[in-house]
VEXDREN-445328 format. One record per residue: residue in one letter; y negated, x, z negated of N, C-alpha, C in turn. Coordinates in steps of 0.1 Angstrom, whole numbers, plus 5000, padded with zeros to 4 digits. Layout:
N
{atom 'A' {Y X Z} {Y X Z} {Y X Z}}
...
//
This chain:
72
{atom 'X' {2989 8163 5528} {2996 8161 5541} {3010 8156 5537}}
{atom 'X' {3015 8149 5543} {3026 8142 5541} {3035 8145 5544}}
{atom 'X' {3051 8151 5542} {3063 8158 5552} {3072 8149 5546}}
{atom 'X' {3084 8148 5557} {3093 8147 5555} {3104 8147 5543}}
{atom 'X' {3114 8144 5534} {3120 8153 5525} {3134 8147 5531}}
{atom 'X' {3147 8151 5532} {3157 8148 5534} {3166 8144 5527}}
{atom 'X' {3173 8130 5531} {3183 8118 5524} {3192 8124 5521}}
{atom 'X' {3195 8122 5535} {3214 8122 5540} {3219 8124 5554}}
{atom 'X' {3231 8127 5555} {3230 8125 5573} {3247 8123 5575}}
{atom 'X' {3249 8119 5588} {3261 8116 5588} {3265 8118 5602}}
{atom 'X' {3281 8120 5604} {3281 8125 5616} {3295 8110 5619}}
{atom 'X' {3288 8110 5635} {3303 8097 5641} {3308 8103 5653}}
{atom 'X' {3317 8101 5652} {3328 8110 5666} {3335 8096 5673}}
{atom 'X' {3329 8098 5682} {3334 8085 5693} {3344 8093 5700}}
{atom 'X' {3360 8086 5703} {3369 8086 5709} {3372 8078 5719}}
{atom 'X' {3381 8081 5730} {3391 8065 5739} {3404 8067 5730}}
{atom 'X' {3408 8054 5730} {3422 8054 5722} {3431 8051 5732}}
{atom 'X' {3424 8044 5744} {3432 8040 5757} {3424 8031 5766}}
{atom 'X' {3432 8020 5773} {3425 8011 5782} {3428 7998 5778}}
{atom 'X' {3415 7987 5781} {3424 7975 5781} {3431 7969 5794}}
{atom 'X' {3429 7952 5793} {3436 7946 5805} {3428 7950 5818}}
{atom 'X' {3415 7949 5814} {3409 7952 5826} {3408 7973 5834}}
{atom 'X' {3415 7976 5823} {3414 7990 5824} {3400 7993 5824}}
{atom 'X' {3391 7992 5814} {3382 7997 5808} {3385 8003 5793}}
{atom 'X' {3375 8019 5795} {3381 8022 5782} {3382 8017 5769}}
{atom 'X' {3390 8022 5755} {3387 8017 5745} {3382 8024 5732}}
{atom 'X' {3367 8025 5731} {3363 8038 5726} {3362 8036 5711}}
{atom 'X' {3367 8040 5704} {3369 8041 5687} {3358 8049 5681}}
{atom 'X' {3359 8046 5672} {3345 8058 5662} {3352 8062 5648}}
{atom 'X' {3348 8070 5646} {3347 8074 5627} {3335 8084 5622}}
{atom 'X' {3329 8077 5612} {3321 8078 5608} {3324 8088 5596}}
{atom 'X' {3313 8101 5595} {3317 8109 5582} {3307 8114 5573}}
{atom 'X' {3306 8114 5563} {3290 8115 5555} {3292 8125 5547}}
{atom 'X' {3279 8129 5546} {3273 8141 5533} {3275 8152 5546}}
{atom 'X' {3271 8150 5557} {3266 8159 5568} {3259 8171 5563}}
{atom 'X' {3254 8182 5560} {3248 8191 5555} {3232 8190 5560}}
{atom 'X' {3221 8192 5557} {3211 8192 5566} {3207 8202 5576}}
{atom 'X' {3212 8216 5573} {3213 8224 5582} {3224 8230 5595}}
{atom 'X' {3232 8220 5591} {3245 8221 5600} {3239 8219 5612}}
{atom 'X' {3243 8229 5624} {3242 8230 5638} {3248 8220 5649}}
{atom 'X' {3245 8219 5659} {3251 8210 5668} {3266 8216 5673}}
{atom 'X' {3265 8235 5672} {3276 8237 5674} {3287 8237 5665}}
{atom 'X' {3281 8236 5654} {3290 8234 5642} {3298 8217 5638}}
{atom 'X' {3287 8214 5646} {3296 8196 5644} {3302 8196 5655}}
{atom 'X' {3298 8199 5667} {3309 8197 5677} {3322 8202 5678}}
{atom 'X' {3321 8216 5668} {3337 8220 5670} {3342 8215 5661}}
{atom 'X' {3336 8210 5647} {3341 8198 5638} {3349 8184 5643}}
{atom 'X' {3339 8180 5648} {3339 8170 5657} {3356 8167 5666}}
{atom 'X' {3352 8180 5678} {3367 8184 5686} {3378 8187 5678}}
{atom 'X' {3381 8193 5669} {3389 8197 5658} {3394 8187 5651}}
{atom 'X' {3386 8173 5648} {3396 8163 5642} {3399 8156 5653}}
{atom 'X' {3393 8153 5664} {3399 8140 5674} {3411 8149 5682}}
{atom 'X' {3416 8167 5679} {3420 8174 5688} {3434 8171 5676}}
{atom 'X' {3434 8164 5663} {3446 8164 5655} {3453 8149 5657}}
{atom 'X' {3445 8144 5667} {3452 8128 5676} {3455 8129 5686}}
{atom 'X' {3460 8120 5695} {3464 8121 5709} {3454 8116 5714}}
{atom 'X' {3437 8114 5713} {3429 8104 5716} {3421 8113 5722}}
{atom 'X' {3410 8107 5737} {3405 8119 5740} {3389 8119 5732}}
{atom 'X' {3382 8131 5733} {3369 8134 5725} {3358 8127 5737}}
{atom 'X' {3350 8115 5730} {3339 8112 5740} {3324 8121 5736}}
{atom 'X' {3323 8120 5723} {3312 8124 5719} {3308 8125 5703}}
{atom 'X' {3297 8128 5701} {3295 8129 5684} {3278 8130 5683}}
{atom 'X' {3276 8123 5671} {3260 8115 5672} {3257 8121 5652}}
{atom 'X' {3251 8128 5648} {3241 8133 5638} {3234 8121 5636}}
{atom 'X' {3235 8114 5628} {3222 8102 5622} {3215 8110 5608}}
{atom 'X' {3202 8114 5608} {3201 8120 5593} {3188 8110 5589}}
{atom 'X' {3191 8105 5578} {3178 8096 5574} {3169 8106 5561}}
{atom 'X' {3154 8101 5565} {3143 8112 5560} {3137 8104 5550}}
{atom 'X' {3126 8105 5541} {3117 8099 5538} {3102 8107 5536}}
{atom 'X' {3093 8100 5535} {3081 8108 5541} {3073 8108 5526}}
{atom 'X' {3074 8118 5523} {3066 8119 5509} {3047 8119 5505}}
{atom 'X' {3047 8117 5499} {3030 8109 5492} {3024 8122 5489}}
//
């Protein structure tokens, strides 16, 4: 039977940095890797909150990418 085995994973924290001409927002990202594989959603979110809360920028969201490969 075939499973999964785990890569890597990485976590992106999407910000507004502000508005443009049209006053639509302007949402920034940073990207951060060597995500743990068992790290929780509440554990990246207060991650997450905790660096965009050391900018003046507001917190939109945060996205887990973990890439797998399926072993033989």
């Amino acid at each position: 039977m075939n499973e999964f085995g785990f890569l890597s994973a990485t976590l992106t924290v999407f910000y507004q940095t502000g508005v443009d001409e049209f006053n639509e927002p302007v949402i920034k990202s940073s990207t951060f890797r060597n995500v743990a594989m068992n790290a929780t959603a509440q554990q990246l979110h207060t991650v997450a909150s905790t660096i965009v809360g050391l900018t003046d920028y507001d917190y939109i969201e945060s996205v887990k990418t973990q890439k797998e490969s399926v072993t033989a």
